[in-house]
Structures are given as structure tokens and as C-alpha cells.
FILUM-343614 format. One record per residue (C-alpha): residue number from 1; residue in one letter; x, y, z. Coordinates in steps of 0.001 Angstrom, whole numbers, plus 500000, padded with zeros to 6 digits. Example, Ala and Ser with C-alpha at 12.3 -4.5 7.8 and 13.67 -1.06 7.14 Angstrom:
<lomars>
[1, A, [512300, 495500, 507800]] [2, S, [513670, 498940, 507140]] 
</lomars>
This chain:
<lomars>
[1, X, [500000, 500000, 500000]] [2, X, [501195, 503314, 499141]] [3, X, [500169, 506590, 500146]] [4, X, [500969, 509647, 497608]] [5, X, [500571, 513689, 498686]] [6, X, [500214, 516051, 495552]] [7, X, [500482, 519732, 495762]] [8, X, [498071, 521705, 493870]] [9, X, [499168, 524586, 492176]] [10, X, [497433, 527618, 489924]] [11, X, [497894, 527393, 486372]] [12, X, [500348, 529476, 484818]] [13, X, [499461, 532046, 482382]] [14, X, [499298, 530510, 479566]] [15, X, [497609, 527312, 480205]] [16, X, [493407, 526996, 480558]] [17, X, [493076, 529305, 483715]] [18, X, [490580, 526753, 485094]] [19, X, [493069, 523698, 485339]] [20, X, [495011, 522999, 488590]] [21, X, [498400, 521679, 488075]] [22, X, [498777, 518679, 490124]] [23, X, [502275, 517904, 491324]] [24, X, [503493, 514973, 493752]] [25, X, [505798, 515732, 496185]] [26, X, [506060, 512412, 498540]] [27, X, [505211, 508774, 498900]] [28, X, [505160, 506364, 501717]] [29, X, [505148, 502963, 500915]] [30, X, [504085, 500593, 503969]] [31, X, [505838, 497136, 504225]] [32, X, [503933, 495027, 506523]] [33, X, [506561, 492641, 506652]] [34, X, [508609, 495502, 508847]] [35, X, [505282, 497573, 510023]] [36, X, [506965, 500657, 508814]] [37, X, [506262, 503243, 506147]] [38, X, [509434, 504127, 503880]] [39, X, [509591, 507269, 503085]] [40, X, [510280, 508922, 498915]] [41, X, [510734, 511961, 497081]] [42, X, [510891, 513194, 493756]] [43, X, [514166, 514612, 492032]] [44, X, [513966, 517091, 489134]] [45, X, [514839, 513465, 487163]] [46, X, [511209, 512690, 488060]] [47, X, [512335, 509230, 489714]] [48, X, [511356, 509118, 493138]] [49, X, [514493, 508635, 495862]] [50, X, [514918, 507110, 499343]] [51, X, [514387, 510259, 502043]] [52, X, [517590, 509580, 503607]] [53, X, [517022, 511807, 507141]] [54, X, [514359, 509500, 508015]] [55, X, [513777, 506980, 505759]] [56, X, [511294, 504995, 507667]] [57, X, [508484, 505312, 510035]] [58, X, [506256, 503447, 512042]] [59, X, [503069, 505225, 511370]] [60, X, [501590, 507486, 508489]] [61, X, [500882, 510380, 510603]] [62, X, [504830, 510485, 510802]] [63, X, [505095, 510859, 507322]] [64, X, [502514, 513381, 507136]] [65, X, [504736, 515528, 509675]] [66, X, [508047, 515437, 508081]] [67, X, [506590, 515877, 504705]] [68, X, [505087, 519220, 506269]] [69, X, [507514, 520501, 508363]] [70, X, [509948, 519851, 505184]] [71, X, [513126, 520451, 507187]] [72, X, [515786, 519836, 504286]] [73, X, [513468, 521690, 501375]] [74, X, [512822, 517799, 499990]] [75, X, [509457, 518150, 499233]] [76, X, [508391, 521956, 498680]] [77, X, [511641, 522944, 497400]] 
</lomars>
């Protein structure tokens, strides 16, 4: 099972003003084998990357707080 957050941002300019661009900035994947949640992000090479400062959790609500208090710029930029 994996759990994917997307950021939605307003359409630039030039685009249909009406369409929200959708862009994801983490996964967790849970292995229930290990009861944790692994923790991803995306690179500008689109491939998404072990989060090495914490690269497991036990429980999704972890994930949820690291991937908003983005302490390393990771996932917002």
C-alpha cells in the first residue's frame, strides 16, 4: 500500500486558467513485513528517491509531519 501527497498549484498564464496543476511531492510505501512506512521523494529526474534523514516510520501520521515541516526543502523545494 502506498500513500501519495500532491500539491496543487494555479495554472500558469498561459495554460486553461481553470486547470490545477497537480504535482506529487512524497510517497510512503508501507511494508507490513517491517510495520513501517518508507519514506520517497521526487528529484527534478522525476524518479522518486529514498528520504535519507528519516527513511522509515512506524506510522503514516509520521510521514505526514516530516513531509510538512519539510526540514531539508525535499518536498516543497
Amino acid at each position: 500500500m502506498s500513500c501519495l501527497n500532491i500539491e496543487g498549484r494555479p495554472p500558469s498564464p498561459q495554460r486553461d486558467p481553470e486547470r490545477i496543476l497537480e504535482l506529487p511531492v512524497a510517497k510512503s510505501t508501507y511494508v507490513r513485513t517491517k510495520d513501517v512506512w518508507k519514506i520517497y521523494w521526487q528529484k527534478r529526474d522525476l524518479k522518486w528517491h529514498r528520504y535519507d534523514p528519516d527513511p522509515e516510520v512506524k506510522s503514516i501520521e509520521e510521514f505526514l509531519g516530516i513531509v510538512d515541516r519539510d526540514e531539508y526543502g525535499c518536498f516543497f523545494g
